[in-house]
C-alpha positions as CSV (number, residue, x, y, z in Angstrom):
1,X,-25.7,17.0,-10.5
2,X,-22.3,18.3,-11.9
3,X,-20.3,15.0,-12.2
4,X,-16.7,16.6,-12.3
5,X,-14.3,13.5,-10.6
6,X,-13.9,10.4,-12.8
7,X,-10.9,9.3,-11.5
8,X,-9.7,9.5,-7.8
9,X,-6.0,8.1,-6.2
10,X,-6.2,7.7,-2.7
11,X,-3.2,6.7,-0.2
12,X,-4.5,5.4,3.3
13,X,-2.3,4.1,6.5
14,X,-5.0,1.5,7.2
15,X,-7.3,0.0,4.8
16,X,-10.6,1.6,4.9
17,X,-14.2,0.7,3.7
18,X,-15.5,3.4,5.1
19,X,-13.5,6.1,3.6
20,X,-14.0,4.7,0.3
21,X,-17.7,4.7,0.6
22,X,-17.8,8.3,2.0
23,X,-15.4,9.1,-0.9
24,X,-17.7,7.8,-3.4
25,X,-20.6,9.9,-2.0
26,X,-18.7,13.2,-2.4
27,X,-18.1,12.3,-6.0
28,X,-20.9,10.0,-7.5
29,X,-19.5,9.6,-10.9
30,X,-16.2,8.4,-10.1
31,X,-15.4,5.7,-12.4
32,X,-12.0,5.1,-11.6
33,X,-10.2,4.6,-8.3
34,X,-6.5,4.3,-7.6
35,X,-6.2,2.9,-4.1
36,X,-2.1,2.1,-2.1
37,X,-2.7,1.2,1.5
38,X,0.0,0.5,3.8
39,X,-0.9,-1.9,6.2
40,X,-4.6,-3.7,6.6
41,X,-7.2,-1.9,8.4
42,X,-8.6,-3.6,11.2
43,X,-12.5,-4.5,10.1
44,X,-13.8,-3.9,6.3
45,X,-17.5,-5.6,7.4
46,X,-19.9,-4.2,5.3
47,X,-22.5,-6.9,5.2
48,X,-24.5,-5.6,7.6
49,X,-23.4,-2.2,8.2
50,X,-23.9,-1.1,4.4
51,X,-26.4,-3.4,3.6
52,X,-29.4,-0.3,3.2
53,X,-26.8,1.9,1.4
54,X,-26.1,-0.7,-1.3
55,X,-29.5,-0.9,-2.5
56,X,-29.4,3.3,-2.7
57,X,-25.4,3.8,-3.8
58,X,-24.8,3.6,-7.4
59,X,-21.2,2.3,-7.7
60,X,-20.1,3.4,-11.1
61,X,-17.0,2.2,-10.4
62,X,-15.2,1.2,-13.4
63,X,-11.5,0.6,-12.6
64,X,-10.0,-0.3,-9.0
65,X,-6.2,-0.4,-9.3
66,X,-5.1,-1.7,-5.6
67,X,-1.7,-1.3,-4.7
68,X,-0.2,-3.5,-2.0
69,X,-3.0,-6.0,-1.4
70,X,-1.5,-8.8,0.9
71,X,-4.8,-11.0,1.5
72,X,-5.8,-10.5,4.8
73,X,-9.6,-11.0,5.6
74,X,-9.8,-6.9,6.2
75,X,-8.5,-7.2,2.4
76,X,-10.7,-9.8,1.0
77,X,-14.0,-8.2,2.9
78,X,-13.0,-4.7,0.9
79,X,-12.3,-6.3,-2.3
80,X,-15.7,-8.5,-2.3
81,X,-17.6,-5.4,-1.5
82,X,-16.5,-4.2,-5.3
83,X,-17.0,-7.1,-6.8
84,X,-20.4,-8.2,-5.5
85,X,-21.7,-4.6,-5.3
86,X,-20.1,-2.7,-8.0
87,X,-22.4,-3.7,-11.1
88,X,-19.9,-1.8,-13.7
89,X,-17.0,-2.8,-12.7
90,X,-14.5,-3.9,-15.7
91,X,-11.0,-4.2,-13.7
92,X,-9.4,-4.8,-10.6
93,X,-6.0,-4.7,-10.7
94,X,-4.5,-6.2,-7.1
95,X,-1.3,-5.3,-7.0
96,X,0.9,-7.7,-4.6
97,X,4.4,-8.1,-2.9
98,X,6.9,-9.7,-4.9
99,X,7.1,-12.7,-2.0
100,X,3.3,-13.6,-2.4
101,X,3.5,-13.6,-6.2
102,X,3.1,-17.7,-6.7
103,X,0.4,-19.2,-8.1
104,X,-0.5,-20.8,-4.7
105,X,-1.2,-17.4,-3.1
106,X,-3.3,-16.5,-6.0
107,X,-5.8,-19.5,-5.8
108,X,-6.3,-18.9,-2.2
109,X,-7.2,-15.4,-3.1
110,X,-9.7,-16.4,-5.5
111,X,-11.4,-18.7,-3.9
112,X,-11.7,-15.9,-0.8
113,X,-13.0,-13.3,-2.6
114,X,-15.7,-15.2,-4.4
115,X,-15.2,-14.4,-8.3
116,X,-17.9,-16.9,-9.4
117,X,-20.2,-14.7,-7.4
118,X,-19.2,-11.5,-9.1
119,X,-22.2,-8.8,-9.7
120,X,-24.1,-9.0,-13.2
C-alpha cells in the first residue's frame, strides 16, 4: 500500500460520519484531518452501524482540527467516535462561535463527549 495523503481538509454542508469514514478508507494513512462544517448533519450514530468496522479500521488519525463545532448531539456523536475509536489521536482542536465561548458551554461539552473515556 502506497500511503501518499497524510493530511486531508474537508468542507461539508451537513456534518457527516459517514463521509469521514469513507474518506479515511480511500486514504488509510491519513494522519491529519481538517474538517469546517456548516450546519449539523442530522444523525452521526455509529454505535451500532460501525460497530464491525471499528474493530477492522485503523484510525491513524493524528490531528482533527474542527471548525465551527456548535455542540449539538449530531456533534458530540462525531466527535466521540474520534476520541473513543481513534487510538493515536494527539489533538482535537474544536473550534467554536464566538457566543458559545464561556466556560459554561465548555463543561457541558466535556462532560457530553466523554473525555475520561478517551481510547488508550
Amino acid at each position: 500500500m502506497v500511503c501518499t495523503v497524510k493530511v486531508l481538509s474537508v468542507r461539508m454542508g451537513a456534518l457527516s460520519l459517514d463521509v469521514v469514514i469513507g474518506l479515511m478508507r480511500c486514504f488509510p494513512c491519513l494522519e491529519r484531518l481538517y474538517i469546517e462544517s456548516i450546519k449539523p448533519g442530522k444523525k452521526n450514530l455509529w454505535r451500532r452501524k460501525h460497530r464491525n468496522l471499528i474493530r477492522s479500521l485503523d484510525i491513524r488519525l493524528k490531528t482533527i482540527d474542527w471548525r465551527y463545532y456548535v455542540g449539538t448531539k449530531s456533534d458530540v456523536d462525531f466527535a466521540t467516535f474520534f476520541l473513543l475509536n481513534a487510538r493515536v489521536l494527539e489533538l482535537m482542536t474544536l473550534q467554536v462561535k464566538p457566543s458559545d465561548f464561556k466556560e459554561e458551554f465548555f463543561t457541558r461539552q466535556r462532560e457530553k463527549v466523554q473525555l475520561d473515556k478517551k481510547a488508550s
